[in-house]
C-alpha positions as CSV (number, residue, x, y, z in Angstrom):
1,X,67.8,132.4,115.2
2,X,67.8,128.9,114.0
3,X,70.7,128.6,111.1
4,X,68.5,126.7,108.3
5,X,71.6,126.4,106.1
6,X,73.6,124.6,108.8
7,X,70.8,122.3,109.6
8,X,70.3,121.6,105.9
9,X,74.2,120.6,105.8
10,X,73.6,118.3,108.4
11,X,71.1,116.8,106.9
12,X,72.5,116.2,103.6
13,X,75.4,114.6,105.3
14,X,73.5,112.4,107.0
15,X,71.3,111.1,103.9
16,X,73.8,110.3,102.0
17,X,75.4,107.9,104.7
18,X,72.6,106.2,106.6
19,X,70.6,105.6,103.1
20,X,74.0,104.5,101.5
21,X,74.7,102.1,104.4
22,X,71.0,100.7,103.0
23,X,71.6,101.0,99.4
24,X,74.9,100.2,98.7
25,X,74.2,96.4,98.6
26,X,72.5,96.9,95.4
27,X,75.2,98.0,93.3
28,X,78.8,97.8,93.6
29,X,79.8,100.1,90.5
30,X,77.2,103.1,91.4
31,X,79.1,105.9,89.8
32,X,80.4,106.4,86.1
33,X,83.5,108.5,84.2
34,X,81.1,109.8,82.4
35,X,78.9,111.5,85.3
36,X,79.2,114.9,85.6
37,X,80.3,115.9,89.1
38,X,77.2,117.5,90.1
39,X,75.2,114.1,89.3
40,X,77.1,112.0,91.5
41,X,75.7,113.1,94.8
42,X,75.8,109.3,96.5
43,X,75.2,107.7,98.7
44,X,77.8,107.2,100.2
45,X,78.3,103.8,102.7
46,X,79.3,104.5,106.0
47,X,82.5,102.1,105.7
48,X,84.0,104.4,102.5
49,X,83.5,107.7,104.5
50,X,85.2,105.8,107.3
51,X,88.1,105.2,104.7
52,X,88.2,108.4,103.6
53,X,88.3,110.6,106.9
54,X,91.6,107.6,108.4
55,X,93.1,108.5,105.2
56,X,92.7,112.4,104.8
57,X,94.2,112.6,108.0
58,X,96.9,110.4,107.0
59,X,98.7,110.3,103.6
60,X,95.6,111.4,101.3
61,X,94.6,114.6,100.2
62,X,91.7,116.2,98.8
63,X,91.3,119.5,96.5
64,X,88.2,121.4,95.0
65,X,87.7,121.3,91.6
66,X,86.7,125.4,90.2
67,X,83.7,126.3,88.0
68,X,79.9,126.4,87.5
69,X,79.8,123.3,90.2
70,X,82.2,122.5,92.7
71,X,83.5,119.2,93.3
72,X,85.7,117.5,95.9
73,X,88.7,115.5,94.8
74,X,91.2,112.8,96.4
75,X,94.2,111.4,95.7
76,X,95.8,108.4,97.2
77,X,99.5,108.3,97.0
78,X,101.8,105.7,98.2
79,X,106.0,104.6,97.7
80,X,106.8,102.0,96.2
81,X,107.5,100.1,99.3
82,X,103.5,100.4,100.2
83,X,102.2,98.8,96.5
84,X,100.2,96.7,97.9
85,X,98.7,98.8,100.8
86,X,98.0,101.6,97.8
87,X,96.3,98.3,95.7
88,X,93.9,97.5,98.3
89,X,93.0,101.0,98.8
90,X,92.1,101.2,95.4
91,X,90.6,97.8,94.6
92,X,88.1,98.7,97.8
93,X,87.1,102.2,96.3
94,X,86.8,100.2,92.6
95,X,84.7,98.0,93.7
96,X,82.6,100.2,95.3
97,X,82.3,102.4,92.4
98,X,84.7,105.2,93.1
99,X,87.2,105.3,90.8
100,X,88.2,104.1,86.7
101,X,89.5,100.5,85.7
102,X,92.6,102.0,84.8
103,X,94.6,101.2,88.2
104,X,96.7,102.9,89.9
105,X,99.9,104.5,87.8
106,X,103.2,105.2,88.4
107,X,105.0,108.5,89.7
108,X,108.7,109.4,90.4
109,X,110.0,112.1,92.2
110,X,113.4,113.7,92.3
111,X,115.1,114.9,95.4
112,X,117.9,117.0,95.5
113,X,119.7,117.1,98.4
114,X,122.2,120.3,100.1
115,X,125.4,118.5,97.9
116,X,123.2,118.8,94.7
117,X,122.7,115.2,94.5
118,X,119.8,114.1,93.4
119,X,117.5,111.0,94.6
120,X,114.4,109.4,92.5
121,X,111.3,107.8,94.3
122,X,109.3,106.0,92.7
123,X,105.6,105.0,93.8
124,X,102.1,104.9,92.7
125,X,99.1,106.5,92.8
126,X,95.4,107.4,91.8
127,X,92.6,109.4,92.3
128,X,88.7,108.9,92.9
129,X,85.8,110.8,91.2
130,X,85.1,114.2,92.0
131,X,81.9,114.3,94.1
132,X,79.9,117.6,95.1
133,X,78.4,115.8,97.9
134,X,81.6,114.8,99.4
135,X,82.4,118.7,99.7
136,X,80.9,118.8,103.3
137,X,83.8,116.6,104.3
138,X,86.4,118.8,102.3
139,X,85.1,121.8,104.5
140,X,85.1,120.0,107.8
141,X,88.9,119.0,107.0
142,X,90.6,121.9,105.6
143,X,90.9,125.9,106.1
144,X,92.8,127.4,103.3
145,X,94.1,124.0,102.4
146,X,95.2,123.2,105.7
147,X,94.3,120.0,107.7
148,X,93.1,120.6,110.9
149,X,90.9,118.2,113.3
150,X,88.0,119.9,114.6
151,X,85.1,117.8,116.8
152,X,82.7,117.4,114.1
153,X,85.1,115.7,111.9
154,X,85.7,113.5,114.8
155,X,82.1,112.1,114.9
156,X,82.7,110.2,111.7
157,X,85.9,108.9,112.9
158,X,85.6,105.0,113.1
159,X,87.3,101.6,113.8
160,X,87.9,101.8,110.0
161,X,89.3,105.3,110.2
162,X,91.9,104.3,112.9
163,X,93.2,101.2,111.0
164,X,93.5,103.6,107.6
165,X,95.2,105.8,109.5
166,X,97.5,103.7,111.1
167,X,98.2,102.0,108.0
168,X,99.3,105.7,106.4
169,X,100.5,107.2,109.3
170,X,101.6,104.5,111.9
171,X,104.3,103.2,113.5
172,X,105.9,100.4,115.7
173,X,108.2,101.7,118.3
174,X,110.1,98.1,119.2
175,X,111.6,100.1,122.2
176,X,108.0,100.8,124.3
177,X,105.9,98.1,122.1
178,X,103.9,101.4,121.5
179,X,102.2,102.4,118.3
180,X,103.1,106.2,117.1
181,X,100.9,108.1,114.7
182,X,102.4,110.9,113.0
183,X,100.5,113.9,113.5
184,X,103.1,115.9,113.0
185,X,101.2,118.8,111.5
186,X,98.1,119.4,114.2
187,X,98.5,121.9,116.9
188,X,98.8,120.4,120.9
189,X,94.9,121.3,121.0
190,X,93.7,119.4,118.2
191,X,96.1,116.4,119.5
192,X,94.4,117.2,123.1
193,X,90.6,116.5,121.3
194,X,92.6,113.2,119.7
195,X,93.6,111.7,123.1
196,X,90.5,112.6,124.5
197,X,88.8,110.8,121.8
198,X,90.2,107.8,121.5
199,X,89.6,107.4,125.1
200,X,86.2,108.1,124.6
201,X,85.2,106.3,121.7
202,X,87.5,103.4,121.6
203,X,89.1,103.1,125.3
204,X,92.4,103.6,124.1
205,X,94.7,105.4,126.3
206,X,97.3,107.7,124.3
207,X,99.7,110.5,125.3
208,X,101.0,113.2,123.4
209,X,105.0,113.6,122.6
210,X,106.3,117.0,121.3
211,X,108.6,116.4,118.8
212,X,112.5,118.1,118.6
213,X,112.4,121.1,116.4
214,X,114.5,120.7,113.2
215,X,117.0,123.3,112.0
216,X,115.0,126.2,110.4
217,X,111.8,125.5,111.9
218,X,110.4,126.8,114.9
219,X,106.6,125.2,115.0
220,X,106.2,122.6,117.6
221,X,105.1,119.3,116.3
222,X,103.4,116.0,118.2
223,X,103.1,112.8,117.7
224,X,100.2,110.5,119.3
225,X,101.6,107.6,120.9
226,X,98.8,104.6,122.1
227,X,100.0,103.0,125.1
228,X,101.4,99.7,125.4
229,X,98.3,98.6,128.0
230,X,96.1,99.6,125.4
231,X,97.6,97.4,122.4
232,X,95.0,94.2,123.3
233,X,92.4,96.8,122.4
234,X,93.3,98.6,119.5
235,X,94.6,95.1,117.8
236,X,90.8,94.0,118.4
237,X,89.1,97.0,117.0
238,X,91.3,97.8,113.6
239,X,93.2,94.1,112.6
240,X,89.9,93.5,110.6
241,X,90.6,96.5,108.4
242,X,94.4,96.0,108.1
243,X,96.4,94.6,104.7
244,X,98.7,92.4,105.9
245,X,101.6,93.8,104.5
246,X,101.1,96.4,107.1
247,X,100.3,94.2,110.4
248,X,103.6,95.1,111.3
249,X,103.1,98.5,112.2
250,X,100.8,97.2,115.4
251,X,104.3,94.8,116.4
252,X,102.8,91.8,114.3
C-alpha cells in the first residue's frame, strides 16, 4: 500500500526548496515578526536549508513550539571567542529574512566546578522565526530531542553544510594536518553512514576514532577525522562558505 502521507511529506519538502531556490531572488526580507507561525510556510532556498542541516548537526539546536499549530524553532549560540562567526550567521539569515533587526544578544553562563568555584562565560546568541514548514527537518533530526543522522537527512547535506559544520564543530589537529569534527554524540553506525558519505558525495576520505571514556561515563563516543590526502579537496569545496576568522580550523 502506497503511504500517501509520506509521499505528501516529500513533496512539501521539495516545494518549498526547488521553488525557493527560484524565488528567493525577489525578496530578501520574505518573512515578518508579525506572521503567525503557520503563515510562514516558505520557501525556503536551498543554500539556508544547507546552513541549517551543517549547523543542527553542529552547535545549533532546534525545538517545537506547543499549541493549535506547531512550529520549528532554532537557536544559534556561540562564545564570545566565536562573535564574529555567530555575526555572519546571523547577518546571512537577516538578510534573507529569517530573523528580527534586533541582533544577536548577550548570554553568560556560570560554571561551578568540583572545589565550588565558579566560572562565567560569556557569549552571544539569537534565534530565527518559528516555521511550521521547517518541521519536516525537526523530525528528520531528532527522536525525543535527540540528534541522530539518519540517510534522509543526509541527502540535504551540502558543500555549505560541511563548511557550517566545520566552522561549529571542527578542528585542526597540527600533529596529522588532519581536520576532526566533533561528533561526539552519534553512535559508530551513524559515523559509519558519515564516512561513507563524504566519500560518496564529496570524495573525501575520513576514518572514524573512538574517543577515551571519561570518568562516570560509559557511552563510547567518535570523532570523524578527514584525512590529510584529502585536505586539497575539502579546502576547494567549503573555503567559499568559511568566515575567515575561522580558516584556521582547515590549517589556514
Amino acid at each position: 500500500m502506497l503511504n500517501v502521507q509520506s509521499d505528501l511529506n516529500d513533496l512539501f519538502k521539495h516545494l518549498f526548496i526547488n521553488i525557493g531556490a527560484v524565488l528567493g531572488s525577489l525578496s530578501s526580507r520574505q518573512f515578518h515578526t508579525k506572521m503567525k507561525t503557520s503563515d510562514r510556510i516558505g520557501p525556503h532556498n536551498s543554500d539556508v536549508i544547507s546552513l541549517l542541516v551543517g549547523c543542527l548537526l553542529g552547535d545549533g539546536y532546534a525545538y517545537q513550539t506547543k499549541g493549535k499549530i506547531i512550529g520549528t524553532n532554532i537557536r544559534f549560540r556561540q562564545s564570545s571567542r566565536h562573535k564574529d562567526y555567530l555575526f555572519f550567521l546571523y547577518n546571512f539569515l537577516y538578510e534573507r529574512g529569517y530573523c528580527t533587526d534586533s541582533g544577536p544578544r548577550q548570554y553568560k553562563t556560570v560554571f561551578i566546578n568540583a572545589s565550588n568555584i565558579s566560572k562565567t562565560h560569556y557569549g552571544f546568541e539569537f534565534d530565527v522565526f518559528t516555521f511550521s514548514s521547517l518541521n519536516w527537518l525537526y523530525d528528520l533530526l531528532y527522536v525525543d530531542g535527540v540528534k541522530r543522522i539518519i540517510p534522509e537527512l543526509l541527502d540535504y547535506f551540502t558543500p555549505i553544510s560541511l563548511a557550517f559544520w566545520i566552522m561549529d564543530d571542527g578542528g585542526w589537529v597540527s600533529g596529522s594536518k588532519s581536520v576532526r569534527i566533533a561528533t561526539n554524540n552519534f553512535t559508530l553506525q551513524e559515523m559509519e553512514l558519515l564516512v561513507n558519505t563524504f566519500k560518496f558525495k564529496f570524495n573525501l576520505d575520513c576514518t572514524v576514532q573512538k574517543l577515551s571514556k571519561s570518568k562516570g561515563n560509559s557511552k563510547d563516543k567518535y570523532s570523524l577525522y578527514i584525512k590529510v590526502a584529502s585536505l586539497p579537496r575539502l579546502r576547494e569545496l567549503v573555503m567559499p562558505y568559511m568566515h575567515t576568522s575561522m580558516l584556521y580550523k582547515l590549517g589556514i
